[in-house]
C-alpha positions as CSV (number, residue, x, y, z in Angstrom):
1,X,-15.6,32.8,-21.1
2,X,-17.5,35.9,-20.1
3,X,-20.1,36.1,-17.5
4,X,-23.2,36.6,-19.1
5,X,-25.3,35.2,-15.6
6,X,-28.8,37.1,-17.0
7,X,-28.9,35.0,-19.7
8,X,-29.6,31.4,-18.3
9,X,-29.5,28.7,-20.7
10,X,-30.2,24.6,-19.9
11,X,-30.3,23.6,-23.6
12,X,-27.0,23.1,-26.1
13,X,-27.3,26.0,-28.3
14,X,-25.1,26.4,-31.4
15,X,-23.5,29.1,-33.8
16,X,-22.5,26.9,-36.8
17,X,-20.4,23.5,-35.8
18,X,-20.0,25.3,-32.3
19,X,-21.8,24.0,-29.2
20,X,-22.5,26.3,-26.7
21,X,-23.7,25.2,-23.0
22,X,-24.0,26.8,-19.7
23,X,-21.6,26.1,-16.9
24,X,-22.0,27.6,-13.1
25,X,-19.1,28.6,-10.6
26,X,-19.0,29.9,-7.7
27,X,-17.0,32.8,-6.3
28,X,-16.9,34.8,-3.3
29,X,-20.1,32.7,-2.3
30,X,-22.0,33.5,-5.5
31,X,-23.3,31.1,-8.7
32,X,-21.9,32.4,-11.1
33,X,-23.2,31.1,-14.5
34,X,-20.7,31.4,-17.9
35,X,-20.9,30.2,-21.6
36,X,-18.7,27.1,-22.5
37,X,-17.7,26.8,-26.2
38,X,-17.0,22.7,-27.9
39,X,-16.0,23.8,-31.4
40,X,-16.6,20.3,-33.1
41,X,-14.3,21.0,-36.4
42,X,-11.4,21.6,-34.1
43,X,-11.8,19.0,-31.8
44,X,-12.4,16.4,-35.1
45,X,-15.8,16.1,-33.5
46,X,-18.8,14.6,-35.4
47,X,-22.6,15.6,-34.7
48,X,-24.6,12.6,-33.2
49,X,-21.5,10.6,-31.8
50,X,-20.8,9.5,-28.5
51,X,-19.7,13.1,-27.3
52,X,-22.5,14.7,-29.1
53,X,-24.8,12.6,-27.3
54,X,-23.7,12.7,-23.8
55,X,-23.3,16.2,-24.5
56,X,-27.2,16.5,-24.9
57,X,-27.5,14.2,-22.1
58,X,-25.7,15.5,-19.2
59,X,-27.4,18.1,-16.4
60,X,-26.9,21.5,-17.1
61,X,-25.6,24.3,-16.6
62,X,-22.4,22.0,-15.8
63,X,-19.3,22.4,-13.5
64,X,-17.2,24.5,-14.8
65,X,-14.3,23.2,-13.8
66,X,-15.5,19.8,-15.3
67,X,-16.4,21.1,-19.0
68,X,-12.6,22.8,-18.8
69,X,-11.0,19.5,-18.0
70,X,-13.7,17.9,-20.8
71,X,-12.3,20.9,-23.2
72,X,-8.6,19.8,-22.1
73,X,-8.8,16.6,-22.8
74,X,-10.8,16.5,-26.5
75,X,-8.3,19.2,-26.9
76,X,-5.6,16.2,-26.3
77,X,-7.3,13.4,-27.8
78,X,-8.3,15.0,-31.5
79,X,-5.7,13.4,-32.8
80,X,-6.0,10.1,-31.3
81,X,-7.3,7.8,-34.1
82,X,-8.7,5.4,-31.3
83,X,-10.4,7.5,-29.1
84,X,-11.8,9.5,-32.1
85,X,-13.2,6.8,-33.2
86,X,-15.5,6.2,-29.5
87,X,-15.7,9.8,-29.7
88,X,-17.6,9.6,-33.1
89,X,-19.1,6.7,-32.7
90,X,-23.3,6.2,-31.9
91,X,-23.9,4.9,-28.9
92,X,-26.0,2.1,-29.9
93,X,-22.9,0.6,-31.7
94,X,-20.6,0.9,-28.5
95,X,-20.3,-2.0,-25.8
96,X,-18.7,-1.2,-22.2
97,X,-15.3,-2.3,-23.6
98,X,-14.9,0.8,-25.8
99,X,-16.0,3.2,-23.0
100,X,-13.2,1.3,-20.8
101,X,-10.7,1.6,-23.6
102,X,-11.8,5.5,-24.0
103,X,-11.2,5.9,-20.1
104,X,-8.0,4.3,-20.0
105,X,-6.9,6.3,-23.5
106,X,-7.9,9.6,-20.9
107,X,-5.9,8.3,-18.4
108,X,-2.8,7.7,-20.6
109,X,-3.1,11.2,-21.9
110,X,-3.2,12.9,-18.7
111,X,-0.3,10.5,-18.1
112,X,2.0,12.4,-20.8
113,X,0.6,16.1,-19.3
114,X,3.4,17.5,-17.1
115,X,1.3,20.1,-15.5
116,X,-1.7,18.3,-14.1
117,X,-0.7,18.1,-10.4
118,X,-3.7,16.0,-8.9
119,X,-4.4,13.4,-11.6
120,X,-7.0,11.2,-9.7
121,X,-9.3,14.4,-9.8
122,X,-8.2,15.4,-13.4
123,X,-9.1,11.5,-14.3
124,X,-12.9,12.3,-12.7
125,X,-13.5,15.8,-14.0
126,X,-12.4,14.7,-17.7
127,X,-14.5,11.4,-17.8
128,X,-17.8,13.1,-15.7
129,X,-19.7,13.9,-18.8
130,X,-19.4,10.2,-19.6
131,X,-19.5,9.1,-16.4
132,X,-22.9,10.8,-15.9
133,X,-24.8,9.8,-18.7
134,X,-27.9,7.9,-18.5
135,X,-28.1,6.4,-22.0
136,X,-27.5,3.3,-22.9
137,X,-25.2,1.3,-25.1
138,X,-26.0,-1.7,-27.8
139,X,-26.3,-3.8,-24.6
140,X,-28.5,-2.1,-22.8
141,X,-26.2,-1.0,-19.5
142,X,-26.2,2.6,-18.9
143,X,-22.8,4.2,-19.2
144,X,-23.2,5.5,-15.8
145,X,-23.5,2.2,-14.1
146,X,-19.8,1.4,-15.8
147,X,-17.5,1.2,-13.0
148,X,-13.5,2.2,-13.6
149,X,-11.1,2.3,-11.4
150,X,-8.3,5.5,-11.5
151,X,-4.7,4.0,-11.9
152,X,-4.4,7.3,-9.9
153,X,-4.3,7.5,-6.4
154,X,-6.3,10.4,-4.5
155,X,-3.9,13.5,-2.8
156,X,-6.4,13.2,0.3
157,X,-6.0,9.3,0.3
158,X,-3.7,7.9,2.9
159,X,-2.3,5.3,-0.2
160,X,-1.1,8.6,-2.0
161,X,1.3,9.9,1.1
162,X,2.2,6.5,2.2
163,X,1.9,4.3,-1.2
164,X,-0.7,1.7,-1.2
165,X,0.2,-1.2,1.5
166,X,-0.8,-5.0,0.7
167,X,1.2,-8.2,0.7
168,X,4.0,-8.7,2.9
169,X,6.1,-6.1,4.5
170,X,9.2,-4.7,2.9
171,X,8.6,-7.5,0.2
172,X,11.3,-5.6,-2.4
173,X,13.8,-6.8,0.2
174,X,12.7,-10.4,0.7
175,X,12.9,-10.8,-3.0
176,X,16.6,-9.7,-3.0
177,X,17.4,-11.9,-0.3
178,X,20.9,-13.5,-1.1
179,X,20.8,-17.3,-0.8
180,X,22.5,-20.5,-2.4
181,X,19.6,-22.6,-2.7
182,X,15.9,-23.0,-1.6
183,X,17.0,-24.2,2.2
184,X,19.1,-21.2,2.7
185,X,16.5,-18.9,0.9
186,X,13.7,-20.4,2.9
187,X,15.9,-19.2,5.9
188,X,17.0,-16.2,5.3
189,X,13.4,-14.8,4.1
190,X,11.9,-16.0,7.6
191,X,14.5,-14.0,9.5
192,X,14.1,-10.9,7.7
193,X,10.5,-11.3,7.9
194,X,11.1,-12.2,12.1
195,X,13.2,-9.2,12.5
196,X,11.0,-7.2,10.6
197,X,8.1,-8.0,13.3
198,X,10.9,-7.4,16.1
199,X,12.1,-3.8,14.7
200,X,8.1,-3.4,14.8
201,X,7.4,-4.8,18.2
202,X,10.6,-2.4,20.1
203,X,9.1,0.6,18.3
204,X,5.9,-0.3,20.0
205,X,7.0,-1.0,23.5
206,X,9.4,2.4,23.1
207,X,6.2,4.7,22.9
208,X,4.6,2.9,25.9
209,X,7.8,3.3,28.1
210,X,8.3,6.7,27.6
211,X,4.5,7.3,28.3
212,X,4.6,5.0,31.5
213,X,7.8,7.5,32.4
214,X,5.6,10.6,31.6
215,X,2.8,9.5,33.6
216,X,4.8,9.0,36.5
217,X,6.9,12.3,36.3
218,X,3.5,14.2,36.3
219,X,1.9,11.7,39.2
220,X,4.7,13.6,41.3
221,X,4.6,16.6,40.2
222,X,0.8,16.4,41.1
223,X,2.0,16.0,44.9
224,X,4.7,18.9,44.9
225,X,3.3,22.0,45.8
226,X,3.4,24.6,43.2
227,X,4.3,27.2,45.7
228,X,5.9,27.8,48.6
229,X,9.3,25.7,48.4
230,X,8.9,26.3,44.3
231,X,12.3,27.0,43.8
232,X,13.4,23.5,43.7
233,X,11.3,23.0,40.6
234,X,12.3,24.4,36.9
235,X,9.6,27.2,35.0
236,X,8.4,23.6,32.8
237,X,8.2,21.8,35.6
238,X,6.3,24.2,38.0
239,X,3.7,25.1,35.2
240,X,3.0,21.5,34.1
241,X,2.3,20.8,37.7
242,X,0.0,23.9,38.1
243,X,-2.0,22.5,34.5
244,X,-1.9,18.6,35.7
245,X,-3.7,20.1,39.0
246,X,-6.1,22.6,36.8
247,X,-6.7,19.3,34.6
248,X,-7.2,16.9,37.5
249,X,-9.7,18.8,39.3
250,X,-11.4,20.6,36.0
251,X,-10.7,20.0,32.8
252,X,-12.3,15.9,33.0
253,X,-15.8,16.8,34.3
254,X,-16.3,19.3,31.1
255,X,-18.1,17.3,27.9
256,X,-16.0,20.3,25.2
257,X,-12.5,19.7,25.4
258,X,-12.4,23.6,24.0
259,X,-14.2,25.3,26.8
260,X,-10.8,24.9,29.0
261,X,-9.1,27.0,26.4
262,X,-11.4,29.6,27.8
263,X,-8.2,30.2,30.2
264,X,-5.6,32.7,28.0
265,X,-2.7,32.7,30.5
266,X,-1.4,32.0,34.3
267,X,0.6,33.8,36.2
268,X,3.6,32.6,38.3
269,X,6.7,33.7,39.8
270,X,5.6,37.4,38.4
271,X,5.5,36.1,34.9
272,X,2.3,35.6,32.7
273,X,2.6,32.3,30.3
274,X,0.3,32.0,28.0
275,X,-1.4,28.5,28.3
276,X,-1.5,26.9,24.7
277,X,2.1,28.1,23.9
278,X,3.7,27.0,27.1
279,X,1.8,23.7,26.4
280,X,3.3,22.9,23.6
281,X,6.5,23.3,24.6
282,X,5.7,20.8,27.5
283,X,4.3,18.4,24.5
284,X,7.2,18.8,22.1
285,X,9.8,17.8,24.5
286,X,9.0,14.1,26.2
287,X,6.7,13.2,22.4
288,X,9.2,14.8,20.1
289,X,8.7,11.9,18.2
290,X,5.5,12.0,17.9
291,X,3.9,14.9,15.8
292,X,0.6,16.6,16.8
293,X,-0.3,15.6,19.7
294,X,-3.6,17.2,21.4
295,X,-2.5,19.3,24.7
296,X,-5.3,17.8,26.5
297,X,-3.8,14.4,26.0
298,X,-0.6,15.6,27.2
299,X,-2.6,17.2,30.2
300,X,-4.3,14.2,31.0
301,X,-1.9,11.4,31.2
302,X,-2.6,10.1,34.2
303,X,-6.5,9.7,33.0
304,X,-6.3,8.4,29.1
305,X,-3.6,6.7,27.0
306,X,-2.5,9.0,24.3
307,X,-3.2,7.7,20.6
308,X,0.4,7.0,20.0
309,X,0.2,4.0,23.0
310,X,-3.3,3.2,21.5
311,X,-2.0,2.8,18.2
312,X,1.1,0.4,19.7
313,X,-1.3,-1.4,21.7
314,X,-3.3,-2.2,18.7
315,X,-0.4,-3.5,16.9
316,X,0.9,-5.5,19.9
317,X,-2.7,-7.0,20.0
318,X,-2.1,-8.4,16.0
319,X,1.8,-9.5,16.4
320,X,0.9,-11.6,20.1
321,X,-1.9,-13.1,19.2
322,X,-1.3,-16.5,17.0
323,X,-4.5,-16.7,15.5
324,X,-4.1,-14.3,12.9
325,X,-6.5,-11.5,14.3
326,X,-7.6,-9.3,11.6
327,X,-8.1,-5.8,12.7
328,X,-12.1,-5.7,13.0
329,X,-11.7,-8.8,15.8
330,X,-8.9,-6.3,17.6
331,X,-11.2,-3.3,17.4
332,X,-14.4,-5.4,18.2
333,X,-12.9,-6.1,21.8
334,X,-14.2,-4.0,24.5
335,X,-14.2,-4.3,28.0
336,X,-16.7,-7.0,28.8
337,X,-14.6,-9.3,26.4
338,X,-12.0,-9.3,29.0
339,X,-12.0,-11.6,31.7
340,X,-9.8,-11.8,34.5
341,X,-8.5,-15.2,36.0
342,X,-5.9,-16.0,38.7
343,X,-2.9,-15.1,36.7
344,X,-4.0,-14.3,33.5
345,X,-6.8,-12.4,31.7
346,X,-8.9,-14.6,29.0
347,X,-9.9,-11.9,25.8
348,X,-12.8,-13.0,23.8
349,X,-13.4,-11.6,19.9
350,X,-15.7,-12.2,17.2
351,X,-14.6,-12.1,13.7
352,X,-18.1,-9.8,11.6
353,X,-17.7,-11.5,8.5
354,X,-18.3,-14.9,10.0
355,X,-19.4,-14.8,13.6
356,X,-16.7,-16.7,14.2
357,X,-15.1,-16.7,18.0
358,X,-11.8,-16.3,18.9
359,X,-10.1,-16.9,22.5
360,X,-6.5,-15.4,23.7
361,X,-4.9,-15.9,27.2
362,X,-2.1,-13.5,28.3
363,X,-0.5,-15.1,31.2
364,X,0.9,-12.8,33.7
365,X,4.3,-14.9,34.4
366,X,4.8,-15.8,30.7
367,X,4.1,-12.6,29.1
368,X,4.1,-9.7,31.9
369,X,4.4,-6.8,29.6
370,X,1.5,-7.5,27.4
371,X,-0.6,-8.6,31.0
372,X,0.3,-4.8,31.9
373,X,-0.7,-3.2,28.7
374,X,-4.2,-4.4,29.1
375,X,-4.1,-3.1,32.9
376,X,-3.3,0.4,30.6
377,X,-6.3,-0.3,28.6
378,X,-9.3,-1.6,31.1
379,X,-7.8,1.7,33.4
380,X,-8.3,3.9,30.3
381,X,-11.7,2.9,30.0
382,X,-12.9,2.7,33.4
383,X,-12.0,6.8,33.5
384,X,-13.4,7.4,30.0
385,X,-17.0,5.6,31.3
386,X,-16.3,7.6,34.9
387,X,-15.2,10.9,33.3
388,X,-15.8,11.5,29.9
389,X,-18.6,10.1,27.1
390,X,-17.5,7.9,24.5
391,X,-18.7,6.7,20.9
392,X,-17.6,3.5,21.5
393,X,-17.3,0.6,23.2
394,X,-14.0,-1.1,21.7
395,X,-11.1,-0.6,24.4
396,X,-9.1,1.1,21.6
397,X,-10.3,4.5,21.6
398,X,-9.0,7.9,21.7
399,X,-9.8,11.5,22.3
400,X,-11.1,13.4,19.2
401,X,-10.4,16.8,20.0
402,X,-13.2,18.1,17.3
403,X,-16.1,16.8,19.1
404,X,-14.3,15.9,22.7
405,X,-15.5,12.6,22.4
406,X,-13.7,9.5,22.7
407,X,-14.1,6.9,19.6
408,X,-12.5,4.5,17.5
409,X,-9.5,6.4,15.2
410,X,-9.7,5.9,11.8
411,X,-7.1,5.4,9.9
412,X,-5.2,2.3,8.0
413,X,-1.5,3.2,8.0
414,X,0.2,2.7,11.5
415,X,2.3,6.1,11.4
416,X,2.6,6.7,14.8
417,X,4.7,3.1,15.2
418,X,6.7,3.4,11.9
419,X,7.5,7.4,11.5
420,X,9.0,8.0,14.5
421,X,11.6,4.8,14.3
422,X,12.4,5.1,10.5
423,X,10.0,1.8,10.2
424,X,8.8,1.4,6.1
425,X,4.9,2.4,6.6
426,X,2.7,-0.7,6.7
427,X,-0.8,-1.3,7.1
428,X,-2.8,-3.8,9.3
429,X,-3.9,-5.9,7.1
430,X,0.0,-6.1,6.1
431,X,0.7,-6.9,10.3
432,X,-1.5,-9.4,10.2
433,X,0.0,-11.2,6.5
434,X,3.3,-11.1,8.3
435,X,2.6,-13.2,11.1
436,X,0.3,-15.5,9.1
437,X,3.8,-16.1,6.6
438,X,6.3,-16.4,9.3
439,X,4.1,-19.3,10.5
440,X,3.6,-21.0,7.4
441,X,7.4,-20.5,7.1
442,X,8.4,-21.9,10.5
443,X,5.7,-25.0,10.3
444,X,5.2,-25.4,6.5
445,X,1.8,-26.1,7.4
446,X,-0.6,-24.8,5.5
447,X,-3.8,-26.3,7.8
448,X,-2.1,-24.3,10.7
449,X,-2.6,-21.0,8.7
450,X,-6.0,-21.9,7.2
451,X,-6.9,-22.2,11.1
452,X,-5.3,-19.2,12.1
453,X,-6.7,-16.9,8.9
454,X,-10.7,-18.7,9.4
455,X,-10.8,-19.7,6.3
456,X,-13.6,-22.6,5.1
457,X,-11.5,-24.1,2.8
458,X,-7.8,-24.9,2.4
459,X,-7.6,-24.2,-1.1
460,X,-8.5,-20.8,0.0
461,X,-5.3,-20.9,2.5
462,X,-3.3,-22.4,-0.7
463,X,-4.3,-19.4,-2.9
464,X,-3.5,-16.8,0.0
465,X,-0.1,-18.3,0.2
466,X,0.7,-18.4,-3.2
467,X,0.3,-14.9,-3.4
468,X,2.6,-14.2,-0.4
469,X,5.5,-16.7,1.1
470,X,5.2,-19.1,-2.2
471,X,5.2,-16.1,-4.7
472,X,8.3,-14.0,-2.8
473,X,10.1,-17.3,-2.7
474,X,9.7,-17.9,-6.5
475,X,10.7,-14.7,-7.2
476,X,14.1,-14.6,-5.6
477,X,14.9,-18.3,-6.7
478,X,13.6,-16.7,-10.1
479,X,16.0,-13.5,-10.1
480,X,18.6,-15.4,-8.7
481,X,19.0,-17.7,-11.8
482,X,18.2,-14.5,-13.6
483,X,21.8,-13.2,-12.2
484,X,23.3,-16.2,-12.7
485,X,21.7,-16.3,-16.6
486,X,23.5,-12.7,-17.0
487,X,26.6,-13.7,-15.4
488,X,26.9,-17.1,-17.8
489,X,26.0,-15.2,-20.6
490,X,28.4,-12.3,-20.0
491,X,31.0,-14.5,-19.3
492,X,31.1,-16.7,-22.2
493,X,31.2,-13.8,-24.5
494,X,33.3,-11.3,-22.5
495,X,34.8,-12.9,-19.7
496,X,35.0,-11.6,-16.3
497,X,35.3,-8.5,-17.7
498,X,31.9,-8.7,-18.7
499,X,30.2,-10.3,-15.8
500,X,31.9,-7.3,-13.5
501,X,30.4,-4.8,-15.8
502,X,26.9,-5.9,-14.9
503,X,28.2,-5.6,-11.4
504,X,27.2,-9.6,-10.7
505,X,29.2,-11.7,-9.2
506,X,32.1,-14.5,-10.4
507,X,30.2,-17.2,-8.4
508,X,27.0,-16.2,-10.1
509,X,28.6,-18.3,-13.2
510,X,27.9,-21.5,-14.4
511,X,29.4,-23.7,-16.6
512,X,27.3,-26.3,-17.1
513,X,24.2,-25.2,-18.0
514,X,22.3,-26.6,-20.9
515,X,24.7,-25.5,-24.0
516,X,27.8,-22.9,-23.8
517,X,26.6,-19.9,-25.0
518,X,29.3,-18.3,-27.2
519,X,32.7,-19.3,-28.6
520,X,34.7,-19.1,-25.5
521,X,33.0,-22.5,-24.4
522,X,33.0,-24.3,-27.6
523,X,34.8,-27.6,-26.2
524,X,33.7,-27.9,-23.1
525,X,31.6,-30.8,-22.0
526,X,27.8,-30.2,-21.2
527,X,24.8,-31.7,-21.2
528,X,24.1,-31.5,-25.3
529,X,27.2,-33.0,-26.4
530,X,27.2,-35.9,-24.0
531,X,23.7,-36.7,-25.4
532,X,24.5,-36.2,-28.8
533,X,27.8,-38.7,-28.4
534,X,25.7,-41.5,-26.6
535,X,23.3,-41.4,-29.9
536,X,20.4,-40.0,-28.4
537,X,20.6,-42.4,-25.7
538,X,21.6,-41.1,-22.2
539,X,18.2,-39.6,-20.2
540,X,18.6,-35.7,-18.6
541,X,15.4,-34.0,-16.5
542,X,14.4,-30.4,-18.2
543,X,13.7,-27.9,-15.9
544,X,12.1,-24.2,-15.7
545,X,15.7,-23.4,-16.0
546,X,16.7,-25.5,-18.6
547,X,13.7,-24.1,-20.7
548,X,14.8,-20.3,-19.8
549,X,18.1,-21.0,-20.6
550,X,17.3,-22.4,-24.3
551,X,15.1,-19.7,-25.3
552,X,18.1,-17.4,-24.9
553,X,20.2,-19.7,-26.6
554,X,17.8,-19.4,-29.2
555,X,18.3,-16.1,-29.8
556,X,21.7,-16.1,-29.6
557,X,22.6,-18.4,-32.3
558,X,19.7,-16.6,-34.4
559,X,21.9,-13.9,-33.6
560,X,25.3,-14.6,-33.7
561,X,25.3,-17.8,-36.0
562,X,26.9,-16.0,-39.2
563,X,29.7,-14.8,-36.7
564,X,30.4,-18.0,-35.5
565,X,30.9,-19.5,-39.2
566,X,32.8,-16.7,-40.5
567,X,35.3,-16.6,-37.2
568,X,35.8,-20.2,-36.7
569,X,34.7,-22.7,-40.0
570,X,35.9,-25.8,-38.4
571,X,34.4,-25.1,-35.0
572,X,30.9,-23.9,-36.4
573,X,31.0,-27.4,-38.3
574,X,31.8,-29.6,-35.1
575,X,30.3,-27.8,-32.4
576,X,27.9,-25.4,-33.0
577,X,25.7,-27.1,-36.1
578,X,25.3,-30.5,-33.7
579,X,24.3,-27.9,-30.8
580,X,21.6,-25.4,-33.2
581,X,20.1,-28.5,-34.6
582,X,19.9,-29.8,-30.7
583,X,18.6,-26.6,-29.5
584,X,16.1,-26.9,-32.3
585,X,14.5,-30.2,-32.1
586,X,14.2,-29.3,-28.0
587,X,12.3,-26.2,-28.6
588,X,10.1,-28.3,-30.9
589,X,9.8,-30.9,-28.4
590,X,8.9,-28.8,-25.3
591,X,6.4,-26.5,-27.7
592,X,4.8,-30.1,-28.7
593,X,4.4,-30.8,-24.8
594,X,1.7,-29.4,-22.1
595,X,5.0,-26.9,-21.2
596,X,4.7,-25.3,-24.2
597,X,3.5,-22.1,-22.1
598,X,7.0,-21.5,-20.9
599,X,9.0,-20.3,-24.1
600,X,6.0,-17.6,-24.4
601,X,6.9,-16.5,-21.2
């Protein structure tokens, strides 16, 4: 629209069945104020419906970019029998389910739009008018105290780059894990779950070697002179011991990290290097692996842990300790919850949502790499408190360059563990899920996981499990009777011809489940035709299987039943009549029963 900025407008004004309001912009840092046009017989509008309403309701002028994406999606939706409807509606006659079902009608129609790049924001702009408005429905509740939830995910959330991370890790793969039977499922799903953790635990203990190796590189090249008998030294070497010395005996006592970068270049062997360049090339060589790394941290390994061996130590913290640490009891520990004893150091927590203590001892015999990783830690904070300022008191705390203060890091995804070792991205709460499951899988105790979780109650412990170790083992005994369904089914009607064209395997058939399913079976002995010779007397268990199992057979004879008859007459008469009217009183039976919820499934 054009800018027409001297003629300010806060009302809806109209010219005919168009609606006309004012909506601001700003560019080149001036409000900019434009005319926005609804035209209400185009857009199958109706004056005094929900749109209309809200329309007069909301703030104006109003975002521009909003009222487009408003324009975009009435533009979308006029057609929409549904949402015309809520569209058209009065407010008074509309409950909170139809502005739901009018947000999730947005949502599906920004789903079929191949050009909207960031659809979390498109979602907000579209539904602000809405989402804004302070009148109420036949209920009473203000549409703006509605709360919806995007299906879409933010660009500038961390769940958008990395996928949002709950449950158990790499759970897609526990599901598919090949077994026989429960026992060897059980097993296998605990040792891909253990050697998860383990892939997990190396990567960790890889980024604090090669920063114990760093540190001890630069604590010599601290002692070598830079000059004089220089020649034994290389360029990178000589210059990072020349910057360790500027940082040692400088760069700590200064509150801005940026006020060293006050220094452009150094000269040396009649060549000027210019500081942050040269730097970097330092950096990018012993922490290729890990990407954007502060110089100052590189500078200043011999005072602070850089936040790649922070973020390992963290982790380390939630796989070692057995009592299911969440990550607010690992960040709550500082300094004063670490005692040392003869031999090992006793760490105290407190869990904030219930005050609830928790105790670890790392014994210096029994576990001497973790015993040394706290030395790291306690060491890093003695020279934050004797150097530096910090903003907090947990011992996991790292340099923010921005401020050149030391706090907690924020963050949720462990990137600096699982990028550099081609790890799948997991979260903490995800660390700490594993270890909980591996125990319940080792002990089958569910008391010892309620213990090591907190929780009051164990039917809280039962629920948590259900939705992790319990579920994933459902599910793979679940897909692997689906396999063996499809492979049966194939079979009967196309062989092993047809059970390779699924790409399933021969042993995936059975025989013997509850009826044949097609021709090729028709005289062999299974479980309905030995009932049906004893007259309905011999006893058989029906399980989730069976049930599965009869609501395809089901639907194959409803299917293939005029095939049957017309191929083979005789065989239709002795075989498969006996087994439909079977199949048919069973299904009546089990829908009769309190199982009657498993042929809907």
């Amino acid at each position: 629209m054009m800018d027409n900025s001297e003629h300010h407008d806060h009302k809806v004004n109209w010219s005919g069945n168009i609606a006309i309001i004012a909506a601001n912009r700003r560019l080149r840092n001036r409000l900019r104020v434009y005319w926005h046009e609804y035209n209400y017989d185009e857009l199958n509008l109706s004056r005094g419906g929900l749109f209309d309403q809200c329309l007069y309701d909301c703030r104006k002028p109003v975002n521009s970019s909003n009222s487009n994406q408003t324009r975009i999606m009435l533009r979308v939706l006029k057609d929409d029998a549904e949402a015309n409807a809520i569209l058209n509606t009065d407010i008074d006659n509309l409950g909170r389910d139809k502005i739901l079902s009018l947000y999730n009608l947005i949502e599906d129609s920004i789903e079929t739009m191949g050009n909207v790049k960031e659809k979390n924001a498109a979602s907000t702009q579209m539904r602000s008018m809405f989402s804004a408005c302070s009148l109420p429905l036949k209920n009473g509740e203000l549409i703006a105290d509605i709360n919806f939830t995007s299906r879409f995910i933010s660009s500038h959330s961390r769940n958008f780059k990395y996928g949002k991370k709950t449950g158990i890790i790499n759970q897609d793969k526990l599901i598919m894990a090949e077994h026989s039977n429960h026992d060897t499922l059980h097993k296998n799903i605990l040792e891909l779950m253990q050697d998860d953790i383990k892939k997990i635990e190396e990567s960790c203990w890889e980024s604090i070697e090669l920063y114990k190796r760093e540190k001890k590189r630069y604590q010599l090249l601290q002692k070598s002179p830079p000059a004089g008998n220089s020649n034994k030294l290389s360029d990178n070497d000589l210059l990072a011991a020349i910057l360790c010395r500027i940082a040692a005996n400088k760069l700590y006592v200064h509150e801005n990290v940026k006020s060293y970068f006050g220094v452009a270049k150094i000269q040396m062997r009649d060549k000027y290097y210019h500081i942050t360049s040269r730097i970097r090339e330092l950096v990018n060589k012993p922490f290729k692996k890990f990407p954007n790394q502060a110089t100052v941290q590189y500078l200043l390994l011999d005072y602070y842990l850089p936040k790649f061996v922070i973020e390992a130590a963290e982790v380390l913290f939630l796989i070692y300790n057995q009592q299911g640490w969440n990550t607010d009891v690992v960040i709550s520990i500082t300094k004063d919850n670490i005692k040392k004893v003869r031999g090992y150091y006793r760490i105290d927590s407190i869990k904030s949502k219930t005050d609830q203590i928790f105790a670890c001892d790392v014994y210096k015999k029994a576990q001497p790499r973790f015993y040394e990783l706290i030395e790291l830690l306690l060491e890093h904070n003695e020279n934050i408190d004797k150097y530096w300022k910090r903003e907090n008191d947990s011992i996991f705390i790292v340099l923010n360059t921005s401020n050149g203060l030391f706090d907690v890091a924020v963050g949720k995804v462990k990137h600096y563990v699982c990028l550099p070792y081609s790890l799948p991205i997991f979260s903490k709460k995800q660390l700490r899920d594993q270890v909980a499951n591996i125990t319940y899988l080792e002990t089958n105790d569910p008391f010892l996981v309620r213990e090591m979780l907190g929780h009051t109650d164990i039917i809280n412990t039962l629920s948590y499990l259900n939705q992790h170790a319990i579920r994933i083992i459902n599910e793979a005994n679940m897909r692997l009777f689906q396999d063996k369904l499809a492979a049966s089914l194939a079979w009967s009607i196309k062989g092993h011809e047809g059970v390779k064209e699924l790409g399933l395997k021969d042993e995936y058939i059975d025989s013997k489940l509850l009826f044949p399913i097609g021709s090729n079976e028709s005289g062999a002995t299974i479980i309905s035709d030995e009932w049906i010779r004893s007259m309905g007397n011999s006893k058989f268990k029906i399980d989730n299987s069976m049930v599965e199992h009869l609501k395809w057979q089901s639907l194959y004879y409803q299917e293939y039943a005029p095939k049957l008859k017309q191929n083979n007459p005789k065989e239709y008469l002795l075989y498969h009549i006996p087994r439909m009217l079977f199949c048919a009183a069973l299904i009546e039976i089990v829908r009769k029963s309190n199982y009657s919820y498993m042929l809907d499934n």
